[in-house]
N, C-alpha and C positions, 0 to 999 in steps of 0.2 A: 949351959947356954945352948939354944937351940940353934941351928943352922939351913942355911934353903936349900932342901932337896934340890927343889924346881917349881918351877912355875908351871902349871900346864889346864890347860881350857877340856871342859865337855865339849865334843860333838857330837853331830846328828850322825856324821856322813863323813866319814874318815877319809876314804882317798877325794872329794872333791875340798875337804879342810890343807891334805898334804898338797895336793897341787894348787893352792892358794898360797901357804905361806913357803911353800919352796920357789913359787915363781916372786913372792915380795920381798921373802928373802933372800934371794939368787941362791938357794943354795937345795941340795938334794937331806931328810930326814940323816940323822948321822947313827940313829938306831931304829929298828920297828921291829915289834913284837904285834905279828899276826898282822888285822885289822883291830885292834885292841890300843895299843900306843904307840906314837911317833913322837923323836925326839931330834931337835936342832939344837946341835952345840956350839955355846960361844966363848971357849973358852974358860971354863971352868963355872961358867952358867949354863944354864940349857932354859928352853920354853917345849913344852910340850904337849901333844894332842892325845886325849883319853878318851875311848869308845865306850862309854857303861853299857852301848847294845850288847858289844860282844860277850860281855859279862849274863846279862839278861837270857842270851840267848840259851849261850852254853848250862845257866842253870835251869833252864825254863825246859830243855831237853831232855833227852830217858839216859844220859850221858852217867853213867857212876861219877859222881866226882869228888868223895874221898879223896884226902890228899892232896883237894886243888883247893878246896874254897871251905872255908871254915862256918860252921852253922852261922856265926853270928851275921857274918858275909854275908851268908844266902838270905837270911832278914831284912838285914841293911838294905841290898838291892832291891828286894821285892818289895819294898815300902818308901823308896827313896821318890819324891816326886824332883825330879831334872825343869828346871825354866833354863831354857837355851839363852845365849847373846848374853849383851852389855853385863856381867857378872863381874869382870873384871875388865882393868884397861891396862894392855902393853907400850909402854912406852919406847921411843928408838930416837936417837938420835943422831943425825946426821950432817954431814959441812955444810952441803949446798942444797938447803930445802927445797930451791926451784928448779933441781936439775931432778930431784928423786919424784918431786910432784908430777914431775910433766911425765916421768920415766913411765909410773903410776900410771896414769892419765892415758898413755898409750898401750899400758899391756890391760889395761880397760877389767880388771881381777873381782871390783866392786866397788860399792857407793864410797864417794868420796867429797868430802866438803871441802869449800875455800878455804884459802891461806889466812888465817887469823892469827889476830897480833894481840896482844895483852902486855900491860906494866906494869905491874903489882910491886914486887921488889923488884925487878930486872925488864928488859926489857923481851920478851919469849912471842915466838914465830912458831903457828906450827899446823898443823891439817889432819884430821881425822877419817881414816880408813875403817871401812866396816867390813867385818870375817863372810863366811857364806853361815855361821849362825849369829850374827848379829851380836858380836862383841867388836869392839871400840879399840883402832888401834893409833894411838897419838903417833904422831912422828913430828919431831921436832928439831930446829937446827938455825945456823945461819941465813938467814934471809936478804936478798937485795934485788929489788926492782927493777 
């Protein structure tokens, strides 16, 4: 049975991706390797940020690197075409929707739409936050006017 590593997003631009979801997620990366990956844990989950530049760069270099990246590796990279944003969407959920939206709203991090409401099977609250590479980040919760 397979199990989740982790979750974790391409970016363009690692420290302005790490200071976006450390300031969304009040919290500081709880691993980082180089500018390459960042990793927030929650508790026996993590979400975390992968840099393929730093990858690119280092093989793109006069760098030997035997031992670090495997032929097949160095393939992959060089022929990988990257489409940044909406690839996947983070879900969060939280008590008081209007107190994290307005939170949101004043530390001003990126686009953010209205509080939308849907009834499908349940009654769901919730606002979409966008990264600094345009992925989707839902946050959902208790709602009250």
């Amino acid at each position: 049975m397979l199990k989740l590593g982790s979750t974790y997003l391409k970016t363009k631009n690692m420290e302005k991706s790490i200071k976006f979801y450390s300031t969304l997620l009040n919290m500081k990366p709880s691993s980082q390797n180089y500018d390459r990956w960042a990793q927030f844990d929650f508790g026996g989950q993590c979400i975390a940020l992968f840099n393929p530049d730093y990858d690119d760069r280092r093989i793109s270099s006069d760098e030997n690197l035997e031992g670090v990246y495997s032929q097949n590796y160095i393939e992959y990279i060089r022929h990988e075409n990257i489409k940044y944003g909406n690839n996947m969407v983070l879900n969060f959920y939280i008590e008081d929707l209007k107190e994290e939206y307005e939170r949101l709203q004043t530390l001003n991090i990126g686009e953010i739409t209205q509080i939308m409401y849907m009834n499908i099977a349940m009654p769901y609250y919730s606002f979409v936050l966008i990264d600094p590479d345009g992925n989707e980040i839902e946050i959902a919760g208790e709602y009250k006017e």
